[in-house]
SEBADO-914220 format. One record per residue (C-alpha): residue number from 1; residue in one letter; x, y, z. Coordinates in steps of 0.5 Angstrom, whole numbers, plus 500, padded with zeros to 3 digits. Layout:
N
TORDO seq type  xx  yy  zz
TORDO NUM    a   X   Y   Z
...
// end
This chain:
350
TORDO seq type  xx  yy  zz
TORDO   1    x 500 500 500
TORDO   2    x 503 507 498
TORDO   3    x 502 513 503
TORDO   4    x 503 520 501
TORDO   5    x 508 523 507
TORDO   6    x 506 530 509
TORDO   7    x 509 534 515
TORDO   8    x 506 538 520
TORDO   9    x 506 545 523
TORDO  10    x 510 542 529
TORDO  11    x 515 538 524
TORDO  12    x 513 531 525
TORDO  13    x 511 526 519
TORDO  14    x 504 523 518
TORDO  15    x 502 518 513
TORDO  16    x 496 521 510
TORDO  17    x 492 527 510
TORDO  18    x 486 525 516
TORDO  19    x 493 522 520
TORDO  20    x 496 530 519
TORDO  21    x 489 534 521
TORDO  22    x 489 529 527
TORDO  23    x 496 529 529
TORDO  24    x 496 537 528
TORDO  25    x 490 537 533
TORDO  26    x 494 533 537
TORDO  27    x 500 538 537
TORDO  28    x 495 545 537
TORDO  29    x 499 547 543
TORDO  30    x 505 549 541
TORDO  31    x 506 556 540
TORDO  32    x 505 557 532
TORDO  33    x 498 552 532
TORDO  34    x 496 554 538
TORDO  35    x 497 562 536
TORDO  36    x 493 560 528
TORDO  37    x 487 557 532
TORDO  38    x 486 562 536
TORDO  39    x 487 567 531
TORDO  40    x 482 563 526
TORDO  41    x 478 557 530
TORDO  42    x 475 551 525
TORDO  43    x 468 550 526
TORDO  44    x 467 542 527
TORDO  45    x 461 539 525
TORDO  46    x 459 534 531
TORDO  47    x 460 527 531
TORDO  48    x 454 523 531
TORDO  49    x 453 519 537
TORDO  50    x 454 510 537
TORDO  51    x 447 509 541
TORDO  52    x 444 512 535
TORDO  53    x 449 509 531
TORDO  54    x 447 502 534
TORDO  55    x 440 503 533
TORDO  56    x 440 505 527
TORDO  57    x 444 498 526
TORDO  58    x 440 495 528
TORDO  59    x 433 497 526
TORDO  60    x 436 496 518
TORDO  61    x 438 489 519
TORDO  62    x 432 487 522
TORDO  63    x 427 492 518
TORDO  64    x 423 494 524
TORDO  65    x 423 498 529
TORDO  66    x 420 494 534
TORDO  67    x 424 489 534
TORDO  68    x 431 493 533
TORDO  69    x 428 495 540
TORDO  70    x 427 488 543
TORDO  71    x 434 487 541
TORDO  72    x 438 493 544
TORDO  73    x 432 493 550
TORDO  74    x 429 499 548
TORDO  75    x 422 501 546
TORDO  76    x 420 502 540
TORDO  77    x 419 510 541
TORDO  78    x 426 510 543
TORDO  79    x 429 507 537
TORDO  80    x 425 512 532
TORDO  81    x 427 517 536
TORDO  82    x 435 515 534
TORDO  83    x 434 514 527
TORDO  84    x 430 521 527
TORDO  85    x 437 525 531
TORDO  86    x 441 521 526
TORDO  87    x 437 523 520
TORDO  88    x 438 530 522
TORDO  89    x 445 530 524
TORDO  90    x 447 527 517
TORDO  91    x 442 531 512
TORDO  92    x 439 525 510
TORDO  93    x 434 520 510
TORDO  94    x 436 514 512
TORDO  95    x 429 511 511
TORDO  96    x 423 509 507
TORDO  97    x 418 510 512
TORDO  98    x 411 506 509
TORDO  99    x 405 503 512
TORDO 100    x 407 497 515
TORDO 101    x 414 496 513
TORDO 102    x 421 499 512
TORDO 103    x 426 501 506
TORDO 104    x 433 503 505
TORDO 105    x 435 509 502
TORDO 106    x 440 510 498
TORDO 107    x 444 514 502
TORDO 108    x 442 509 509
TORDO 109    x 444 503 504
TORDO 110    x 451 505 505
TORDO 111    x 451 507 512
TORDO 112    x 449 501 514
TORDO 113    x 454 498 511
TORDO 114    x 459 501 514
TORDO 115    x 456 501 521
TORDO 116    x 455 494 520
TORDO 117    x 463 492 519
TORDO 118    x 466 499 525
TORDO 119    x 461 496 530
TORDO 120    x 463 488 529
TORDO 121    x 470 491 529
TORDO 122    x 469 496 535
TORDO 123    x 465 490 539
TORDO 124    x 471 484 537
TORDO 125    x 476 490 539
TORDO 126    x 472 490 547
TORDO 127    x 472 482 547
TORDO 128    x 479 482 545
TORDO 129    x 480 487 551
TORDO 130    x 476 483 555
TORDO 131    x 481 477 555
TORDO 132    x 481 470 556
TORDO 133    x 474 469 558
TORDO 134    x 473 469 550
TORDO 135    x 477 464 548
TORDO 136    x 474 458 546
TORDO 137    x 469 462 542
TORDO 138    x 467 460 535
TORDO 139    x 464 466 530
TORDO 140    x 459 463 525
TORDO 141    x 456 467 519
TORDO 142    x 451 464 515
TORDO 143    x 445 466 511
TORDO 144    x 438 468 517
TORDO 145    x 434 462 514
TORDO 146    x 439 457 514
TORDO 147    x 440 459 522
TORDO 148    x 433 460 524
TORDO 149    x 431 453 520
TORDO 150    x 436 448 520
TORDO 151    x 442 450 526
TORDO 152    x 439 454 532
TORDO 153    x 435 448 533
TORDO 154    x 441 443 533
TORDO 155    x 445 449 538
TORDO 156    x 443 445 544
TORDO 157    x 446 439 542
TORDO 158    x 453 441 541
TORDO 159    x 452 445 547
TORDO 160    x 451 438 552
TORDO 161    x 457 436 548
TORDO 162    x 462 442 548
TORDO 163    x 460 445 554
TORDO 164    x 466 450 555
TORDO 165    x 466 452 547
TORDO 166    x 462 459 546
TORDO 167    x 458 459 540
TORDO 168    x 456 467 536
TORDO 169    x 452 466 530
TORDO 170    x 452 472 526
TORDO 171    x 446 471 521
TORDO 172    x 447 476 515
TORDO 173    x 445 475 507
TORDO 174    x 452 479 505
TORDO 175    x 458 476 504
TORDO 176    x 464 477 509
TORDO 177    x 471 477 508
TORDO 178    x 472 472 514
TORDO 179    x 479 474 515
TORDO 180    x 478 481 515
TORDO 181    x 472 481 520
TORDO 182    x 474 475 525
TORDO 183    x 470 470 522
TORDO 184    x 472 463 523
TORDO 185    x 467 459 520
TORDO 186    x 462 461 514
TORDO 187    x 456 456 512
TORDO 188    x 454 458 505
TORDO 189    x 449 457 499
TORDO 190    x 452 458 493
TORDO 191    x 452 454 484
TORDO 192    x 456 447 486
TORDO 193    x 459 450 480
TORDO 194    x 463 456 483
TORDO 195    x 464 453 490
TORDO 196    x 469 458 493
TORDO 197    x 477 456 493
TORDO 198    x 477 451 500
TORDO 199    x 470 451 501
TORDO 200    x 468 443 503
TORDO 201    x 461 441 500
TORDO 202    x 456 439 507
TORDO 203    x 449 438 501
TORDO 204    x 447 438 495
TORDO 205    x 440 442 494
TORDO 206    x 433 440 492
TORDO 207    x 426 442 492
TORDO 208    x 420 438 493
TORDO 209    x 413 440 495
TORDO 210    x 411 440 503
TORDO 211    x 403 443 507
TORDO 212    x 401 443 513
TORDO 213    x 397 436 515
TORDO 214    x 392 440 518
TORDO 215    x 392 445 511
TORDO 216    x 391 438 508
TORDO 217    x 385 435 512
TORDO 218    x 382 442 512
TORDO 219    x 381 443 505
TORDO 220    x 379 435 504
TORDO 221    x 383 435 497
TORDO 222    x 387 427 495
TORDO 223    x 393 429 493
TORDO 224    x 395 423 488
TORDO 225    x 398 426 483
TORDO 226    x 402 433 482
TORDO 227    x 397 436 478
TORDO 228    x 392 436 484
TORDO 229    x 397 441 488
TORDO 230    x 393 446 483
TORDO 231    x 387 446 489
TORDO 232    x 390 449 493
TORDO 233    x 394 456 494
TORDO 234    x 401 456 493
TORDO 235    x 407 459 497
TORDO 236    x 412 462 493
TORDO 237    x 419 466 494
TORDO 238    x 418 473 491
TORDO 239    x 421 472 483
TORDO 240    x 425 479 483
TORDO 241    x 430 474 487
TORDO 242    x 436 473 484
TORDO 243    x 436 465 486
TORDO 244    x 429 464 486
TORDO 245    x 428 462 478
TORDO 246    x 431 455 480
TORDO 247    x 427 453 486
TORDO 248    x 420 456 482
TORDO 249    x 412 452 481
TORDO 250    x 413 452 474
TORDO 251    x 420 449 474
TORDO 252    x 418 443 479
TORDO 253    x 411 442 476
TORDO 254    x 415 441 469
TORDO 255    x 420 436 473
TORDO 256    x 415 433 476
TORDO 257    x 411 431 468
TORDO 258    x 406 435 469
TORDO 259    x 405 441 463
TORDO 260    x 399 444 465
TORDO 261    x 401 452 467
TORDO 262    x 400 452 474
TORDO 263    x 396 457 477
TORDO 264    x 399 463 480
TORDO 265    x 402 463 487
TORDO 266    x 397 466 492
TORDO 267    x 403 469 497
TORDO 268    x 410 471 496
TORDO 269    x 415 472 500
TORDO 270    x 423 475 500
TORDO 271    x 425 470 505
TORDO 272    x 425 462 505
TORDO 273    x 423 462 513
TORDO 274    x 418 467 512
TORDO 275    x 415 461 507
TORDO 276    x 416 457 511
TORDO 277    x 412 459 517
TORDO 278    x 407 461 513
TORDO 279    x 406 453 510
TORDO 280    x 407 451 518
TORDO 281    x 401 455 519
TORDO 282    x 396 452 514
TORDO 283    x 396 458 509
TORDO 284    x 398 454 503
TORDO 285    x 404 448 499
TORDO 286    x 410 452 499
TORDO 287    x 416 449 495
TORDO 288    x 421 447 500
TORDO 289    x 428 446 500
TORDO 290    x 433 441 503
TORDO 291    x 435 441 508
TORDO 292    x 429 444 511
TORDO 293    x 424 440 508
TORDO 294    x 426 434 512
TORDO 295    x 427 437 518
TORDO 296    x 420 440 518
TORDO 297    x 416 433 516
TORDO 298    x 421 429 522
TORDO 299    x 418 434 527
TORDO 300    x 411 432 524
TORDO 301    x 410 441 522
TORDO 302    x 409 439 514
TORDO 303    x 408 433 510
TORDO 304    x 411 431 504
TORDO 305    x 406 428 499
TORDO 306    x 411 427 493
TORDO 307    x 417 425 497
TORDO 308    x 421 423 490
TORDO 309    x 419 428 487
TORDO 310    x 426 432 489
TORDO 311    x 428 437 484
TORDO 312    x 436 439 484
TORDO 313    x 437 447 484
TORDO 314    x 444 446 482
TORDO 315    x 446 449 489
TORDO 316    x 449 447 495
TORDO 317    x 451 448 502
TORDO 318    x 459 450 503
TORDO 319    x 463 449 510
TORDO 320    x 469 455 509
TORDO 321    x 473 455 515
TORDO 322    x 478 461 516
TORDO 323    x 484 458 515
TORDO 324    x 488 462 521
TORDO 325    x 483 459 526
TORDO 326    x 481 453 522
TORDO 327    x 486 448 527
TORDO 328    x 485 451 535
TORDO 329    x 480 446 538
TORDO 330    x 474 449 539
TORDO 331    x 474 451 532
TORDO 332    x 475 445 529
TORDO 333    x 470 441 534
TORDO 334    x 464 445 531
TORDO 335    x 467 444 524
TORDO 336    x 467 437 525
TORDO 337    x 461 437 528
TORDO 338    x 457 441 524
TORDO 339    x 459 434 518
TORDO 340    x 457 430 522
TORDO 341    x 450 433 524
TORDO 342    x 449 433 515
TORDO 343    x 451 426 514
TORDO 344    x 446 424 520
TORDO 345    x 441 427 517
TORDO 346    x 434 431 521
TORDO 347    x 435 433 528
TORDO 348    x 435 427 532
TORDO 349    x 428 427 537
TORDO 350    x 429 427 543
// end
């Protein structure tokens, strides 16, 4: 990396031109600067504040202020209030406020971003400090439906097993370089075609069709044959989605022979959970993939009425492990353990 050299009014050398400001602030009493701020004081805008930050942070992960508020255990008037101060402070909205729901702006895309990864380095910076009470921690990244769907149910498991590793699960949708960001383990969904360098493949995706048992009893509709999924409302995800065309009706019901066009979905969701819970709930047949699917109808949730009828999406789950932390036991007892969990299977009953 190259650095522009500049010197100071006190003569010290600093690396680029924030370092010299900052440097020359540091240095303002000595007789020269001293007597030039005096002269001629530089108005500084104010700083925004980091519970405001926090919140804001928070409220655009979450797309709610609600729900910003019980994570950080605030009330929702609170959080509101935070995200009004910052918007004023900066200049800008950071929001899309509408009926029911909440949209990024351009200008709040980008702070989240950046407030996203600062306040993850500030956070890591304290738990260093902290010591070694930390130190058999293991930090997984993941996408928020494989976490919600397939691992948080499995936590309680590998905690009987490994009592002493503390696990933190970061589920976020974007990509992170783990390195950079501290990560040590990421569980990832990408084409079997372009796996990332080092990545271990844990399982070939398929979809399949699967309700609610109570959905099916409701509607009192006999399910022989996938064409007679045209009876009943269909979930799907929302087409804009750049991965949703290779888990979409049209293909499966091809898949599966029928050439009739199916009708169209009744509900459409951004997020795989999302579908998820609502075909639990009985509102209509979502197409679901695997894992997810065999995790749902093992704990009696939903039914498969096709469960040969398993189409290839042509992605897959990936294990990639930071290679500067890939050998310490605690981070080497989750990989292992997270393979095995794939090899068995859906979640044990117990």
């Amino acid at each position: 990396m190259h650095h522009t050299h500049a010197l100071n009014p006190c003569g010290s050398e600093c690396t680029n031109e924030k370092i010299a400001v900052d440097a020359c602030t540091l240095c303002m009493y000595c007789g020269s600067m001293k007597r030039s701020r005096l002269a001629n004081p530089v108005p500084r805008q104010r700083t925004i504040g980091l519970s405001a930050l926090r919140g804001f942070e928070a409220s655009a992960r979450r797309m709610s202020f609600t729900l910003a508020a019980a994570e950080l255990n605030l009330t929702q008037s609170s959080i509101s209030r935070q995200v009004a101060e910052l918007e004023r402070q900066i200049g800008a909205a950071l929001f899309a406020r509408q009926t029911r729901s909440l949209a990024l702006t351009a200008a709040g895309h980008r702070l989240f971003q950046a407030a996203q990864q600062a306040l993850k380095q500030v956070d890591r910076a304290v738990e260093d400090i902290r010591g070694p009470r930390n130190a058999a921690r293991v930090t997984i990244t993941t996408y928020a439906s494989f976490a919600s769907l397939w691992l948080v149910p499995r936590l309680a498991m590998f905690q009987r097993e490994h009592p002493q590793i503390e696990l933190r699960i970061d589920a976020s949708d974007r990509f992170i370089d783990i390195d950079v960001e501290g990560v040590d383990v990421a569980v990832r969904w990408t084409r079997a075609t372009s796996l990332p360098s080092g990545a271990a493949p844990l399982h070939d995706e398929e979809v399949l069709p699967a309700l609610s048992p109570f959905l099916l009893e409701r509607s009192g509709v006999a399910l022989k044959e996938p064409q007679d999924l045209f009876q009943l409302p269909l979930l799907e995800l929302d087409e804009s989605m750049p991965t949703s065309a290779s888990s979409a009706w049209p293909r499966w019901f091809q898949f599966a022979g029928v050439r009739s066009a199916p009708p169209a979905p009744r509900l459409m969701f951004t997020f795989v959970d999302q579908s998820v819970q609502a075909a639990v709930r009985g509102q209509g047949v979502v197409l679901t993939r695997t894992p997810f699917v065999d995790e749902l109808v093992a704990s009696g949730d939903l039914i498969a009425p096709f469960p040969k009828l398993r189409m290839p999406t042509g992605y897959q789950y990936a294990l990639i492990v930071n290679a500067n932390t890939r050998d310490t036991p605690h981070v080497a007892a989750f990989c292992n353990w997270i393979r095995a969990e794939f090899e068995h299977g859906p979640l044990r009953q117990t």
